[in-house]
N, C-alpha and C positions, 0 to 999 in steps of 0.2 A: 284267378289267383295270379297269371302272370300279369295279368296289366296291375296291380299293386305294385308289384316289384317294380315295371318299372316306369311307374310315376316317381315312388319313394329312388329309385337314383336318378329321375332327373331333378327332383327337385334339391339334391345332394350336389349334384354336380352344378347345379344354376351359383350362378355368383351377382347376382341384383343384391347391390346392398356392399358389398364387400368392399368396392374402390374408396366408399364413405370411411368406412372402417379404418381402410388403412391407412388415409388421410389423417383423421384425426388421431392416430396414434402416432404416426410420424410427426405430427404437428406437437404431440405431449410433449416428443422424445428431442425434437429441436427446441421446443421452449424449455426441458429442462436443461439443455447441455446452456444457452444462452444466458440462463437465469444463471447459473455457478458461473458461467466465465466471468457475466457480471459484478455477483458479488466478489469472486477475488479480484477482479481488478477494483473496487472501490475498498477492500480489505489494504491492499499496496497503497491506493491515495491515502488514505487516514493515515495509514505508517509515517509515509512522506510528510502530509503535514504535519503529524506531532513530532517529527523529526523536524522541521523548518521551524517550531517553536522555538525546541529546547536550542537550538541553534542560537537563533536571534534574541531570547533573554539571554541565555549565557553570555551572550557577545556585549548584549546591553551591559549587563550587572558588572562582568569584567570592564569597560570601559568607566564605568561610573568610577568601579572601586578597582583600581588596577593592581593592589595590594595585596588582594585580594584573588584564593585558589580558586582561576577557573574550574578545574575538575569539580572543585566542591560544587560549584552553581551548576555544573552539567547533571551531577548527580543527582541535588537538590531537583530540579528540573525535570529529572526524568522519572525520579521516583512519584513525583504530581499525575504523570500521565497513567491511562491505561492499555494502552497495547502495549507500548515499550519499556513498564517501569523492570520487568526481568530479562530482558535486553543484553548482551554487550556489545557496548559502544564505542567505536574505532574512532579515536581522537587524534587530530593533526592541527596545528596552528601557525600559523607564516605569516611573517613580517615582510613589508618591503620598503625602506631597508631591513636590514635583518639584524635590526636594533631595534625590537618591540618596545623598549621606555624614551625610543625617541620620539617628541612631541611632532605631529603629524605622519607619522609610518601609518600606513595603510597595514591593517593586522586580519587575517583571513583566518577564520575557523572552520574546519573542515569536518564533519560527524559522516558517518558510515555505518550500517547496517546492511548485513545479507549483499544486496546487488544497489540497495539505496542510499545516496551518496548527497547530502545536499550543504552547502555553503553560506557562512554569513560573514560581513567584514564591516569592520569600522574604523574609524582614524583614532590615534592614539591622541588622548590630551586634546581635542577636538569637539 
């Protein structure tokens, strides 16, 4: 009866097989923190890009029609997308000179979201 006992704790106490184990669990546990890093970081590009859209149409449609309310074409624009259409959107605009209806002023649009900040410019009357 004692030798039962103790087969059954050596074979409790052997560890053959376990290093496998914790490899591939450690391996789960880094492929899943990699997998989420991944997807939010390509969560933040999509943002960016559909932020560099509504940027650069709006900058189009106001340069076409300069009569015309940029805000309305930012809004117009952003209501189209899907990440950003419930958004608010930090709008800035600058001229250089700082006479936006003068015919060649360099005119810079500026949009902002969260830490994401992206830029488009075009020449006025150009």
């Amino acid at each position: 009866m004692k030798q039962g006992l103790s087969v059954r704790s050596r074979v409790l106490s052997s560890e053959a097989g376990s290093a496998l184990i914790e490899v591939v669990a450690f391996a789960a546990v880094a492929f899943g923190l990699v997998l989420s890093l991944g997807l939010d970081l390509l969560q933040n590009e999509r943002e960016l890009l559909e932020l560099q859209g509504i940027s650069r149409n709006a900058m189009r449609a106001h340069l076409k029609d300069p009569t015309g309310d940029i805000l309305q074409e930012i809004a117009r624009y952003q209501s189209n997308t899907k990440l950003l259409s419930n958004q608010n959107l930090n709008v800035a605009m600058n001229c250089l000179p700082a006479d936006c209806d003068q015919i060649g002023s360099l005119m810079f649009l500026e949009l902002s979201i969260e830490d994401k900040k992206v830029q488009s410019f075009g020449v006025a009357g150009g």
